[in-house]
C-alpha positions as CSV (number, residue, x, y, z in Angstrom):
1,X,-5.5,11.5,76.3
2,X,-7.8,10.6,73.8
3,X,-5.2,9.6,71.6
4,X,-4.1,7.2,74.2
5,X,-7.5,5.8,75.2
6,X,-8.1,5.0,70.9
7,X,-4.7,2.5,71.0
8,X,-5.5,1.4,73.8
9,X,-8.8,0.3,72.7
10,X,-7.3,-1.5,69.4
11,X,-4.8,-2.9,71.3
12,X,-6.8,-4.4,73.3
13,X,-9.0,-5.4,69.7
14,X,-5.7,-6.7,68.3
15,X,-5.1,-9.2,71.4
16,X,-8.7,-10.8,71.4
17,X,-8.0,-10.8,67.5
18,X,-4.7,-12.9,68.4
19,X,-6.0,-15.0,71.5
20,X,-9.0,-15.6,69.2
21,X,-6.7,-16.7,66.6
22,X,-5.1,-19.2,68.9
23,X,-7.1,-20.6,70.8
24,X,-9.0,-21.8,67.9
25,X,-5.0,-22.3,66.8
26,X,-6.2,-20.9,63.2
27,X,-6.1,-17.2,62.0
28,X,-7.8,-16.6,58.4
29,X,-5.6,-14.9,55.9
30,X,-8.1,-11.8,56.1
31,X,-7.7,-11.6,59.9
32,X,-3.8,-11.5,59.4
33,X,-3.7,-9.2,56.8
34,X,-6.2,-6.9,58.5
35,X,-4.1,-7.7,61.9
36,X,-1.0,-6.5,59.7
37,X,-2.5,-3.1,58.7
38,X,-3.8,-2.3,61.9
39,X,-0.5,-2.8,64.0
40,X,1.5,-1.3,61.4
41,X,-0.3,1.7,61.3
42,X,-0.4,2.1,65.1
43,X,3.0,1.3,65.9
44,X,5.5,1.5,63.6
45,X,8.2,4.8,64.8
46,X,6.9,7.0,61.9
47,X,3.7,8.1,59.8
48,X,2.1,5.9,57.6
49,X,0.6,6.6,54.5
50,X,-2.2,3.8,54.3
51,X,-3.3,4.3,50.9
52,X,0.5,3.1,49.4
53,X,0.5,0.6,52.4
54,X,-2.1,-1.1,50.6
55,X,-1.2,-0.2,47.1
56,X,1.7,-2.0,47.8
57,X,0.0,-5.0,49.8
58,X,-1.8,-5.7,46.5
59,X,1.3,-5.5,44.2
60,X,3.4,-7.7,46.2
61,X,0.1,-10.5,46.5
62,X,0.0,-10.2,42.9
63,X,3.4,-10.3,42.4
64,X,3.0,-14.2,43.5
65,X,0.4,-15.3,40.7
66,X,1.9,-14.9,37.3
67,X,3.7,-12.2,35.3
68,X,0.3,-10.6,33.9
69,X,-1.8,-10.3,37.2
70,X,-1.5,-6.7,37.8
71,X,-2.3,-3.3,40.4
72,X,-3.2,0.1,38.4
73,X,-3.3,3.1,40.0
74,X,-6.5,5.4,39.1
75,X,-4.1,7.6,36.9
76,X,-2.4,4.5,35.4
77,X,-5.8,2.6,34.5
78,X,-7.1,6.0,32.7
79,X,-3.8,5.7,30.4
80,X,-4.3,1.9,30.3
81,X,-7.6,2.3,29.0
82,X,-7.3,5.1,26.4
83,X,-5.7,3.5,23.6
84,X,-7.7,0.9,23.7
85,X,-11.3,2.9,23.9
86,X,-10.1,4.2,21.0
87,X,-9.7,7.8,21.7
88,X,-8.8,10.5,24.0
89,X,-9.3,14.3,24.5
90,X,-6.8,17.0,23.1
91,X,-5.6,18.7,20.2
92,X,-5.0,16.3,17.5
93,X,-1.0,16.4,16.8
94,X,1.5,13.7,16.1
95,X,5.0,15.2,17.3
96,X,8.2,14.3,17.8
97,X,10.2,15.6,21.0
98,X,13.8,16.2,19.2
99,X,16.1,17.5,21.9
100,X,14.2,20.3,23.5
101,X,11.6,21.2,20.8
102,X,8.4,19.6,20.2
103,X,7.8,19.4,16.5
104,X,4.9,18.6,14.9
105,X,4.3,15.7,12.6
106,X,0.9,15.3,11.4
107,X,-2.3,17.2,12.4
108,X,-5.4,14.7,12.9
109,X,-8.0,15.1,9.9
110,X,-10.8,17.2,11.4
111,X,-9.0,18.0,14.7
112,X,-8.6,20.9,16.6
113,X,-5.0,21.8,15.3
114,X,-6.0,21.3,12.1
115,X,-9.1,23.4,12.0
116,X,-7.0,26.7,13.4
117,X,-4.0,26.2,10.8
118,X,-1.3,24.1,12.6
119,X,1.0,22.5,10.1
120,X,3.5,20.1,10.3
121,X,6.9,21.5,10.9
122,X,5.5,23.9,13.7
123,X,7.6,24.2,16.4
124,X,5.2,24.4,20.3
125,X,6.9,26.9,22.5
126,X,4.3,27.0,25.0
127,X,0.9,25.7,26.4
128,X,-1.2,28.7,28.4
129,X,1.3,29.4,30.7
130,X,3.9,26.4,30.7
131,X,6.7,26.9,28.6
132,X,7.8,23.9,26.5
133,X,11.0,24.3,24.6
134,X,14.3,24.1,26.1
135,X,12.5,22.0,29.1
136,X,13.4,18.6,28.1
137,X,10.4,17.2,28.8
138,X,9.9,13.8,28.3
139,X,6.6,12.3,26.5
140,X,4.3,12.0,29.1
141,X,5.0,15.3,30.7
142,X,4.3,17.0,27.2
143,X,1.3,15.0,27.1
144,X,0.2,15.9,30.2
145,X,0.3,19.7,29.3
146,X,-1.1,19.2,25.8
147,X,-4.0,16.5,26.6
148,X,-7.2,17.7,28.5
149,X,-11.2,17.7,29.1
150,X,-13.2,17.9,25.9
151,X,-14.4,21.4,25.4
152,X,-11.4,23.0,27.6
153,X,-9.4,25.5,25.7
154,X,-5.6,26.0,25.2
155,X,-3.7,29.0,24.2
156,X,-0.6,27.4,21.8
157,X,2.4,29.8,20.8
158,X,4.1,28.7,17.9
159,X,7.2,29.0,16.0
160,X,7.0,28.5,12.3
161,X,9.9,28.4,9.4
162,X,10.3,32.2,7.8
163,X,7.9,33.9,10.4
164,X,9.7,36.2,12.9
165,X,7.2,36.0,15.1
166,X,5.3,33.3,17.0
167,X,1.5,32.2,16.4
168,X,-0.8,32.3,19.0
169,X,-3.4,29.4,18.3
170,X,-6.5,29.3,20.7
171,X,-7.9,25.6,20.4
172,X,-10.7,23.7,22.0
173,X,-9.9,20.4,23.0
174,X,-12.0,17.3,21.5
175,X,-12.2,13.6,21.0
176,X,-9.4,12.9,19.5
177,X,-9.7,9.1,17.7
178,X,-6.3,6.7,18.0
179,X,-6.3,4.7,15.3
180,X,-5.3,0.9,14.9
181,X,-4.1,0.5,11.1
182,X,-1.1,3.0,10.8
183,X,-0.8,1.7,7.2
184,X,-2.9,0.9,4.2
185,X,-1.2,0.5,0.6
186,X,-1.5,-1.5,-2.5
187,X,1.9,-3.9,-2.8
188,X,1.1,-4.5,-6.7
189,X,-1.7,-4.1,-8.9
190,X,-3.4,-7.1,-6.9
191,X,-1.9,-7.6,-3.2
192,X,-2.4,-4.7,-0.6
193,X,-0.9,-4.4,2.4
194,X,-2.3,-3.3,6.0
195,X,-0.4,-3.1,9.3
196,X,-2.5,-3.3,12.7
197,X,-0.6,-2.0,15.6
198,X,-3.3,-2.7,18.4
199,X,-6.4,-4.6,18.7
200,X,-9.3,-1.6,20.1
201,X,-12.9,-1.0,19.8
202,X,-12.7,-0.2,16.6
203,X,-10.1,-1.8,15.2
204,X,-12.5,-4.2,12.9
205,X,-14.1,-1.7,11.4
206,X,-10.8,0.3,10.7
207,X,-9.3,-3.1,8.3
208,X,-12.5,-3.2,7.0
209,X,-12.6,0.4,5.3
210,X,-9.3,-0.2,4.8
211,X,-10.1,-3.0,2.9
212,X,-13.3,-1.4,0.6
213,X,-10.3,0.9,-0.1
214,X,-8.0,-1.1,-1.5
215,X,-10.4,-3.1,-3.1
216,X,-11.3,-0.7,-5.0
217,X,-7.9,0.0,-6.2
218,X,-8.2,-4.0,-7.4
219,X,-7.3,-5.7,-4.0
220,X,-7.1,-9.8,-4.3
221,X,-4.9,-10.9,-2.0
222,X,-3.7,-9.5,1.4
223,X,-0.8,-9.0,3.6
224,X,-1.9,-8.2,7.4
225,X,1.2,-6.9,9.4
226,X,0.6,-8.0,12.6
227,X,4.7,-7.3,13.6
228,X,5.5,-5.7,17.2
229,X,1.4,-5.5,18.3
230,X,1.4,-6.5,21.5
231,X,-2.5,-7.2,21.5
232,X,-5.6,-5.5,23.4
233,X,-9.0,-6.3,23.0
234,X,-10.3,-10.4,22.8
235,X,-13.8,-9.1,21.1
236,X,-11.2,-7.0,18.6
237,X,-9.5,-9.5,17.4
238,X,-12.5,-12.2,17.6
239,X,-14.2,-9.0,15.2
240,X,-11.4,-9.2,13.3
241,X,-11.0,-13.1,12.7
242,X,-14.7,-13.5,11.8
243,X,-14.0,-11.3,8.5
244,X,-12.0,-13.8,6.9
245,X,-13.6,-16.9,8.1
246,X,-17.2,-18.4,8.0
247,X,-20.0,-18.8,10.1
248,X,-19.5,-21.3,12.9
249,X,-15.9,-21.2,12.8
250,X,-13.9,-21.3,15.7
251,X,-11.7,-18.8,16.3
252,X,-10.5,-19.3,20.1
253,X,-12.1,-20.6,24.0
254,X,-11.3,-19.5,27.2
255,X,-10.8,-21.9,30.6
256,X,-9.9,-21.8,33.9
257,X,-10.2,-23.5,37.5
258,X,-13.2,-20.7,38.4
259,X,-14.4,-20.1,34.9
260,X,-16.4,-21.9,33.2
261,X,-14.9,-22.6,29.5
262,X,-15.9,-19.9,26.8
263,X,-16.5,-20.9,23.2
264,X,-16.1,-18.3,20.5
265,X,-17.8,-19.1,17.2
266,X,-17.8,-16.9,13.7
267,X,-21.5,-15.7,13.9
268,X,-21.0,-14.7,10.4
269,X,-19.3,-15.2,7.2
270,X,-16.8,-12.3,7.2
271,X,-17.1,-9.7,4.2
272,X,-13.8,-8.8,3.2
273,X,-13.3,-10.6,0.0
274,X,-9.9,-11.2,-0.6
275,X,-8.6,-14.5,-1.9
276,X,-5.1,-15.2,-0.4
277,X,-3.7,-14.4,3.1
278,X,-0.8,-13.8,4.8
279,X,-0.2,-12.4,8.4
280,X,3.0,-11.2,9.8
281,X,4.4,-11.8,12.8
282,X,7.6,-11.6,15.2
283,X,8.5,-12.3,18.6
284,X,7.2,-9.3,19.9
285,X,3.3,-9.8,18.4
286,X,1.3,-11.3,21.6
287,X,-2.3,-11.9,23.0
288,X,-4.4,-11.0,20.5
289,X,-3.0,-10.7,17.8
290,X,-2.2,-14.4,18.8
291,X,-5.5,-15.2,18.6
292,X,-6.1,-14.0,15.2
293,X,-3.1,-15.7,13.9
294,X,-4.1,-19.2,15.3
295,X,-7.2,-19.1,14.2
296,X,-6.4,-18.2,11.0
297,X,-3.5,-20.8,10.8
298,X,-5.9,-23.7,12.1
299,X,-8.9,-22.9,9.8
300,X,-6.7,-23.0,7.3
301,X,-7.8,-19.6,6.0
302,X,-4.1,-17.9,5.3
303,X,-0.7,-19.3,6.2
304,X,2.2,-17.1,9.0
305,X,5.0,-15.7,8.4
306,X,8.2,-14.3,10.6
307,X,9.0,-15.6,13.8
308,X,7.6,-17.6,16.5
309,X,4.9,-15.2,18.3
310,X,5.4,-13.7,22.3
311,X,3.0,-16.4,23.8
312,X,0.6,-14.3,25.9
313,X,-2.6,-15.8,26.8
314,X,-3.6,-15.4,29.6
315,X,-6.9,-14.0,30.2
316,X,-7.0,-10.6,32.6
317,X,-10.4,-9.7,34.0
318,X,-10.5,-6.4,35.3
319,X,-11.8,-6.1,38.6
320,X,-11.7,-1.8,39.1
321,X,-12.5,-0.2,42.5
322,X,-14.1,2.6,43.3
323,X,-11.1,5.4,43.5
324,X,-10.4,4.3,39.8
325,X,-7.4,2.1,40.6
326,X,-8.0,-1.8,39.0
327,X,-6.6,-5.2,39.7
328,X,-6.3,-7.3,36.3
329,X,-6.9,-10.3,37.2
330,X,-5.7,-13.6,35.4
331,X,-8.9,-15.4,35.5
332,X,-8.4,-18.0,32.4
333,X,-6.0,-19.1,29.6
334,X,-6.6,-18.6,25.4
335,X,-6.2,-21.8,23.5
336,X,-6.4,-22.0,20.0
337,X,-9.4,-24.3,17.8
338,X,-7.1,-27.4,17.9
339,X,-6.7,-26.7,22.0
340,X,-3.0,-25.3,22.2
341,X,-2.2,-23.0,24.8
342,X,-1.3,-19.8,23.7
343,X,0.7,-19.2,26.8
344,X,4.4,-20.1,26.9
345,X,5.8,-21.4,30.2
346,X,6.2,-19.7,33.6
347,X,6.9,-20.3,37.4
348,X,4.8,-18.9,39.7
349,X,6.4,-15.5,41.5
350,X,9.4,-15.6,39.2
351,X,8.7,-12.9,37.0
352,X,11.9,-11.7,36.6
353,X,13.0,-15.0,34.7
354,X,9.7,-14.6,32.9
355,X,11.2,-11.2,31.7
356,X,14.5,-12.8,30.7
357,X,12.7,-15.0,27.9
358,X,13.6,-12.5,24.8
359,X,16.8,-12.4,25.8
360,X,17.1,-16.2,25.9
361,X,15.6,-16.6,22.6
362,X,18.4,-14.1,21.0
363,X,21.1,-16.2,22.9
364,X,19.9,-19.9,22.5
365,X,19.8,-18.8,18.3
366,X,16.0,-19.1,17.9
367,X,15.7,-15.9,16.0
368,X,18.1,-16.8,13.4
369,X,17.3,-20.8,13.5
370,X,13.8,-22.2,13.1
371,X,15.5,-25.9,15.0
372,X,16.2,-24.0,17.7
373,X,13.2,-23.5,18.8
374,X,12.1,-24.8,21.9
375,X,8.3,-26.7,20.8
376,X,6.2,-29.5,23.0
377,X,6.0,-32.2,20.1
378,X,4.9,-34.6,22.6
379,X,1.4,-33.5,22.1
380,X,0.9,-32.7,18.7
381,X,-2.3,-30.7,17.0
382,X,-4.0,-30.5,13.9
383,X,-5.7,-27.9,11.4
384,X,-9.1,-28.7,11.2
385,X,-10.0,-28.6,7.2
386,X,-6.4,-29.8,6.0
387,X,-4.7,-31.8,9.4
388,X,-1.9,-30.1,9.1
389,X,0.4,-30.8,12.0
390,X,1.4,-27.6,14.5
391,X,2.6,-27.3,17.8
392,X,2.6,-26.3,21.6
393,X,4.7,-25.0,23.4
394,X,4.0,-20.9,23.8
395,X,3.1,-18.6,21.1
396,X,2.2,-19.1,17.4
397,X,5.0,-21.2,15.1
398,X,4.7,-19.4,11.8
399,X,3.9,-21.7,9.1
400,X,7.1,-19.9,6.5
401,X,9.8,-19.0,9.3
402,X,12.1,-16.0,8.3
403,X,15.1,-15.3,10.2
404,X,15.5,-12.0,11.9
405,X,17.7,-9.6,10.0
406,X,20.6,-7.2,12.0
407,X,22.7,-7.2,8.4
408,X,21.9,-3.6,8.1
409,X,22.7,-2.9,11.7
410,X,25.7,-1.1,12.9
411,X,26.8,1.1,16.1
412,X,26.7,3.7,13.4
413,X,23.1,3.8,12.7
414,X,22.3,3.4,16.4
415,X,23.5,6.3,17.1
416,X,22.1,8.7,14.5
417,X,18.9,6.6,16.0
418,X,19.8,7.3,19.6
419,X,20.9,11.3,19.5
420,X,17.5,11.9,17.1
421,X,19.7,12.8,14.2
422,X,18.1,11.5,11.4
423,X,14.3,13.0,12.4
424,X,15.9,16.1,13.5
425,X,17.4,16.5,10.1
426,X,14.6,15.3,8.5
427,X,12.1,17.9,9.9
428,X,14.6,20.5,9.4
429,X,14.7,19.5,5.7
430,X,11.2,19.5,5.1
431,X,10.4,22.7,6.7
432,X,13.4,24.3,4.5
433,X,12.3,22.7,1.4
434,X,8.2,21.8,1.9
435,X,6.7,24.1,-1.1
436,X,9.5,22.8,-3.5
437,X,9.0,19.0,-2.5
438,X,4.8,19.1,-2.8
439,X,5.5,20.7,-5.5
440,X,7.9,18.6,-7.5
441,X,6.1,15.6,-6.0
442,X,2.5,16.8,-5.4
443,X,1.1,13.4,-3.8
444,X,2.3,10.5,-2.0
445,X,2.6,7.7,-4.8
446,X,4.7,9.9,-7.0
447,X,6.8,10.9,-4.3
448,X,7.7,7.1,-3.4
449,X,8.1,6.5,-7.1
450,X,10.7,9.0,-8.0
451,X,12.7,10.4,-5.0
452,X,15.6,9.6,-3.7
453,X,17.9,11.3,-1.6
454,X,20.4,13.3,-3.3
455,X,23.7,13.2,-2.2
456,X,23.5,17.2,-0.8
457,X,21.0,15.3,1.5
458,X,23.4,12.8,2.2
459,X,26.4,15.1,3.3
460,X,23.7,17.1,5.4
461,X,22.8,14.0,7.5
462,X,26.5,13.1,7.9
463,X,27.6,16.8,9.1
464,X,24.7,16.6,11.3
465,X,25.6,13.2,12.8
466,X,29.2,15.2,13.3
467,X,27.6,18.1,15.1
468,X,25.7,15.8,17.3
469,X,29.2,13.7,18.1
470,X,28.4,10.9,15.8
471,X,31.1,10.1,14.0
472,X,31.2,9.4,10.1
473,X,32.9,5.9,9.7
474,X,32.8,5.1,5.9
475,X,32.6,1.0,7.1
476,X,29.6,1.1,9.0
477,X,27.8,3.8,6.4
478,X,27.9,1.0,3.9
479,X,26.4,-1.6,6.1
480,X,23.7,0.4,7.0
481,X,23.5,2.9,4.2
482,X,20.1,1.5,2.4
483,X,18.3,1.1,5.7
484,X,19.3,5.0,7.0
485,X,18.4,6.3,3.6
486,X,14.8,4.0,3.7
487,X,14.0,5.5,7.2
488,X,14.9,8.9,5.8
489,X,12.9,8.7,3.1
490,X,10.3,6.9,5.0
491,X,9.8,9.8,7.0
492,X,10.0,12.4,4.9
493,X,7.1,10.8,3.2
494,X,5.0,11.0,7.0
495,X,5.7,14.6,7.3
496,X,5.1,15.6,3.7
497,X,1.9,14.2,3.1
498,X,-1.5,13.9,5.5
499,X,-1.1,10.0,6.8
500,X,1.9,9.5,4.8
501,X,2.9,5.8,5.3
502,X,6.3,5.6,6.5
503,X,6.8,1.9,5.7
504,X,6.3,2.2,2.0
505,X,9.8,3.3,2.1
506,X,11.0,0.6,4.8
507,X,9.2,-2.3,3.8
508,X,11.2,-3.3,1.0
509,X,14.3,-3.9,3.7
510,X,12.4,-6.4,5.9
511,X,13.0,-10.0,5.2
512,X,9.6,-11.0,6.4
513,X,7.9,-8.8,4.3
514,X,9.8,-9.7,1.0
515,X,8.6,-13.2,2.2
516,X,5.4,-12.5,2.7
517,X,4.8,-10.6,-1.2
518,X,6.7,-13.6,-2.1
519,X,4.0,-16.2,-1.1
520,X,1.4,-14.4,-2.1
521,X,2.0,-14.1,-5.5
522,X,3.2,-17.5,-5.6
523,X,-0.5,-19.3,-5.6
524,X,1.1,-22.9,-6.4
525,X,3.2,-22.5,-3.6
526,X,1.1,-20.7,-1.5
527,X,-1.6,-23.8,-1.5
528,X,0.6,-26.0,-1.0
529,X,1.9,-25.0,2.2
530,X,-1.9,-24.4,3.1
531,X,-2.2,-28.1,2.2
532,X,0.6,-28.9,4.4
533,X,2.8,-30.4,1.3
């Protein structure tokens, strides 16, 4: 009875809602959303669950903006937001999930694992009381097990090479820091070479000790491999820019129709002291690792190299609710010093399309053929020291372009890729052979220097691609021989030594790397293209 006396009473709400509505023959958006909710939820033939009513409300209203503007659930914002705070809580392990075994990689310096006596090569069998191996688990779920509060405890069993038995490990979960520059290496005795692979809180600060480091080791000139980030942070990469320029230099603004424009300025001269630089990029570096490149390409600090950038910039303000779920807002757009829009075309609602663009830059050529790239010259800009000429359009136009390179590719090496040959036989390897390797090669640079992969090695990876139902073909081995023997090498070197830099060994196989060590140590060259000659 009561039931039927409360829908009766918003019925009879909804109707005055609706006369109301027309006899003033206007109905703001808010009433007939909220008229919407309300008549769904008390009529509709079965239960509602209002929370993903709304969820979905928001996704599909956003949905109509721009590709960017986006809903986060309270569990997907915490995930959003870790990498780029710059840490998380757990127990300090970089593994690999090969088939059903978790191995691990690398223990973090300092971390829990380390400090009890996990090594790489371990095998995790178990968390507390949730069995791991021979699950199948996928990333995230062994994350979920693995990850926790600070100061919560975990009871590990291990299996380790030549111990019958498996370890129990007791750890206490802690801050665990996620770190921007995966790599940090000297190229030649005056060129180093650091790769960023996010733009965080910290991120700054991690080039800059990066930096002292190589310096030290008689740093001049550097390469910044800016390949694949996809971005993060606007104060990061403002940080960032403002080391290699001076004070009062402009490194990007911010505008749009309810924001007022935002001018950001080099407050001071930066302190890394390098003398030429070059920065990296490919179609897949975007937002702000845009906005670095642009404003070191139109202060004429350091010259581009690769391929034309992804052409992200648009501004997302968070806006985050109380149940921890956010909306990211598109508020505003990035342009560049000279005024280009980072941002590369889009309609409104069609995101889909929006999604398509990669695909149309592999088919229309552009990654193989600077001409055919797609660029507004109707309006063009200027570098504001030397007035070189760039343009709009979406994205940064690399000042040396460098064709993408699939000559090493072949269905071959996908699949040793695919079925997690190669790192399966690689960990295998190094737990079967650790104590001779470290101690044939006892650090990092000689190991690089002098090893190469026997061909015992070789044969093993083949019969292993058999057993997995990869096929040896002696055609496609040859196309792609140097870049499976680089990436076997390259992470051997990971999991023999503590942040072992797996593109020492790759590096040498990328065209826009080659390039880039190329125009650095060409300073005639090099200044002239700065000069725009």
């Amino acid at each position: 009875m009561k039931k039927f006396a409360l829908s009766f009473i918003i019925l009879g709400t909804l109707v005055c809602m609706a006369v109301s509505a027309r006899n003033n023959d206007v109905m703001t958006p808010d009433q007939k959303l909220r008229l919407a909710a309300a008549v769904i939820e008390n009529y509709y033939v079965e239960e509602v669950n209002s929370d993903t009513l709304v969820d979905e409300a928001i996704i599909a209203m956003l949905r109509t903006l721009d590709p960017h503007s986006a809903y986060s659930t309270p569990e997907e914002t915490k995930e959003l937001n870790q990498p780029l705070e710059g840490k998380f809580s757990g127990i300090g392990i970089q593994f690999n999930m090969v088939e059903d075994t978790v191995y691990v990689i690398q223990t973090t310096a300092g971390g829990p694992s380390e400090k009890v006596g996990i090594r790489p090569g371990d095998r995790i069998v178990s968390a507390n009381d949730t069995v791991i191996a021979g699950k199948k688990l996928n990333n995230p779920g062994i994350i979920k097990v693995l990850r926790g509060p600070k100061g919560s405890r975990v009871h590990l069993k291990v299996k380790r090479s030549g111990v019958p038995d498996l370890i129990d490990f007791i750890l206490e979960r802690d801050d665990i820091p996620i770190y921007s520059v995966d790599a940090a290496y000297m190229v030649n005795d005056s060129t180093g070479f650091v790769s960023v692979t996010r733009f965080a809180e910290a991120t700054a600060r991690e080039v800059r000790q990066a930096a002292d480091s190589l310096a030290r080791l008689g740093m001049r000139n550097l390469i910044l491999d800016l390949s694949s980030n996809g971005g993060g942070y606007l104060g990061a990469a403002f940080e960032l820019a403002s080391e290699f320029l001076d004070e009062g230099d402009p490194v990007v603004f911010t505008k749009g129709l309810n924001t007022p424009p935002n001018y950001f300025n080099v407050e001071r001269t930066g302190t890394i002291p390098i003398d030429r630089l070059v920065i990296m990029v490919d179609q897949y570096s975007a937002s702000a690792s845009e906005i670095l490149s642009g404003a070191i390409q139109e202060n004429d600090r350091g010259l581009i190299v690769g391929r034309r950038t992804f052409g992200k910039g648009l501004v997302q303000r968070p806006f985050p609710f109380p149940d921890g779920s956010m909306i990211r807002l598109t508020t505003s757009r990035y342009y560049t010093p000279s005024g280009r829009c980072i941002q590369k075309p889009y309609e409104k609602g069609k995101g889909e399309e929006y999604q398509l663009d990669m695909l149309n830059r592999y088919n229309s050529g552009e990654l193989w053929h600077a001409d055919s790239i797609h660029l507004d010259k109707s309006t063009p800009y200027y570098t504001l020291r030397n007035r070189r000429v760039v343009y709009g359009g979406g994205g940064i136009m690399p000042d040396v372009f460098v064709p993408a390179d699939t000559s090493r590719y072949s269905s071959y090496y996908r699949d040793l890729v695919a079925k997690g040959v190669i790192i399966k036989y690689t960990l295998n390897y190094i737990d079967h052979n650790r104590k001779a390797l470290v101690a044939e090669y006892p650090d990092e640079e000689s190991f690089v220097a002098r090893f190469e992969p026997s061909q015992e090695i070789i044969n093993g990876l083949i019969e292993a691609g058999k057993a997995n139902g990869v096929e040896f073909n002696e055609e496609q081995w040859q196309t792609s021989r140097e870049l499976i023997l680089a990436v076997l090498k390259g992470l051997m070197t990971r999991d023999l030594y503590e942040n072992g830099i797996y593109v020492r060994s790759t590096n040498p196989l990328s065209p826009d790397f080659r390039e880039a060590v190329d125009l650095i140590n060409d300073p005639e060259r090099y200044y002239r293209l700065l000069k725009g000659k």
